[in-house]
C-alpha positions as CSV (number, residue, x, y, z in Angstrom):
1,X,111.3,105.1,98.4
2,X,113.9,103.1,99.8
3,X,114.9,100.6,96.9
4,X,115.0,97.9,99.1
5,X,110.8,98.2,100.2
6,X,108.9,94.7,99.8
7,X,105.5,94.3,99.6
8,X,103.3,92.6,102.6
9,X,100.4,93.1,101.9
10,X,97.7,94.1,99.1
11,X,93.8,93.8,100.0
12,X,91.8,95.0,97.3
13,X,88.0,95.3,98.3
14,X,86.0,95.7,94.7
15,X,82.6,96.5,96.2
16,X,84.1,99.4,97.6
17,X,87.1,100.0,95.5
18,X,89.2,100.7,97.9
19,X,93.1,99.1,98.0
20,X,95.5,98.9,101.2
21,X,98.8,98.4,100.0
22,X,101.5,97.3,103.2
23,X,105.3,97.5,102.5
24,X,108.3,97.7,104.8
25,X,112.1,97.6,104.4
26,X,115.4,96.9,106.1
27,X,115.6,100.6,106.5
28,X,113.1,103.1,107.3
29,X,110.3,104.1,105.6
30,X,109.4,107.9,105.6
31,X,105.7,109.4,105.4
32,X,107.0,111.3,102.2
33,X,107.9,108.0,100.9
34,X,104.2,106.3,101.1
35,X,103.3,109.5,100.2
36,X,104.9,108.9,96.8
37,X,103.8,105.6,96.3
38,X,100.4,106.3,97.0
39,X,100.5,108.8,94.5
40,X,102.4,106.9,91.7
41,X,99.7,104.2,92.0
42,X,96.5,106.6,92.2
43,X,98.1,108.2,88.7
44,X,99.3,104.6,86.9
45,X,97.1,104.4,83.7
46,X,95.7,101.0,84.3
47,X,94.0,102.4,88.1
48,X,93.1,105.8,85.9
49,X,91.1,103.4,83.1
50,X,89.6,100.6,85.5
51,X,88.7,103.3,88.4
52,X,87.2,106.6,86.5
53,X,85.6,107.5,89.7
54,X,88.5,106.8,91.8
55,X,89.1,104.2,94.5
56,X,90.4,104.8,97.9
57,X,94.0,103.9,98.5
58,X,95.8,103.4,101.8
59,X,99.3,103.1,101.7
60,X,101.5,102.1,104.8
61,X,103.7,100.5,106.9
62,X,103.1,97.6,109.4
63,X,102.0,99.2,112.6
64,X,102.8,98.6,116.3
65,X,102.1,95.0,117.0
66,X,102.1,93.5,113.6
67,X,103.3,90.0,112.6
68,X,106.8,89.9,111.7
69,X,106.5,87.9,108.3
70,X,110.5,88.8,106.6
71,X,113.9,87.8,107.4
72,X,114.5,91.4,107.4
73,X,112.1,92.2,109.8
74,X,113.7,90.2,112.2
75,X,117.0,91.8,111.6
76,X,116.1,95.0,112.2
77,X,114.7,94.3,115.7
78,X,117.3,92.5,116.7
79,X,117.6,93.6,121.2
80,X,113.7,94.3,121.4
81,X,111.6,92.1,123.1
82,X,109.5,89.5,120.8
83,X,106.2,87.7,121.9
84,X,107.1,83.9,120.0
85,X,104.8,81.1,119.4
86,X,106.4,78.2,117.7
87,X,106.1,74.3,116.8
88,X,108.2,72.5,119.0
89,X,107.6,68.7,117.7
90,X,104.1,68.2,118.2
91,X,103.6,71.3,120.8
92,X,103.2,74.9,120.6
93,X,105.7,76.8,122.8
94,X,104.3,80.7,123.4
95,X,106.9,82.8,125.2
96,X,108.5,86.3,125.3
97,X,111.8,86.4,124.2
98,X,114.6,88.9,123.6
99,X,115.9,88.7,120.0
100,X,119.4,88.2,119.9
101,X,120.3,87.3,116.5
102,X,118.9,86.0,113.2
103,X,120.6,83.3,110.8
104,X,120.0,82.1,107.4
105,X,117.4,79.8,108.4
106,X,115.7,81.1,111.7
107,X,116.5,83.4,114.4
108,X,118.3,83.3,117.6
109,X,116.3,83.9,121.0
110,X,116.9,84.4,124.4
111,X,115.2,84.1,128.1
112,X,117.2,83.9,130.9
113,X,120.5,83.4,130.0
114,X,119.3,80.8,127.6
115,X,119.8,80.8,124.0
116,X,117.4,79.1,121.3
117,X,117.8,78.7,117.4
118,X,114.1,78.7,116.4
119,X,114.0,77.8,112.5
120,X,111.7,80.2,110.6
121,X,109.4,77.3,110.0
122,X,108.7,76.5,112.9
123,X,107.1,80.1,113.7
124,X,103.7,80.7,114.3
125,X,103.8,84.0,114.8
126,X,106.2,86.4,116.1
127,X,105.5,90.2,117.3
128,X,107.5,92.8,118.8
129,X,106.8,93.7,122.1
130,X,106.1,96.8,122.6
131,X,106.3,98.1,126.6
132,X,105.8,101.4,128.1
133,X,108.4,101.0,131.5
């Protein structure tokens, strides 16, 4: 498991006992790795003593079309294509945007030939574009 994984997510549904656990990282994730995670959490004593007739677990990364919610996230799509919506004083600006950078505070987007420093604060919601050309 890469040592740098964060957690996005955790849903735990009691009726059903069933957990979905979401993590990513600056660097990939393998299947092996939630693999081993899944495992280490389906064998930690406390899920053994409050689930003695199991739960079901899924274990993953964020798929195709997901929210970018990290800094990180951001970094490591830094070229692709990213579908932007974001507070602009009292107006919502929704736009596709090439990712050209990301600072301390915010990242750095692009749309023909001009740059924008978006603040991470001011994002709505952010998603990589995915496009089959």
């Amino acid at each position: 498991m890469p040592s740098n994984a964060e957690l996005l997510s955790f849903k735990f549904n009691p009726s059903s006992s069933f957990i979905r656990v979401v993590i990513d990282s600056s660097s990939e994730i393998s299947v092996e790795h939630t693999a081993l995670l899944a495992r280490n959490i389906k064998n930690d004593d406390y899920i053994i003593s409050n689930f003695p007739e199991g739960l079901r677990l899924e274990v993953g990364t964020p798929g195709v079309g997901s929210e970018l919610k990290r800094p990180f996230q951001y970094k490591k799509n830094i070229g692709r294509n990213i579908e932007l919506a974001y507070h602009d004083g009292n107006e919502i600006i929704r736009n596709t945007y090439s990712l050209v950078g990301v600072k301390k505070n915010g990242i750095i987007v692009e749309k023909k030939n001009e740059k924008n420093d978006i603040p991470f604060t001011d994002i709505k919601s952010a998603k990589i574009k995915v496009s089959f050309d």
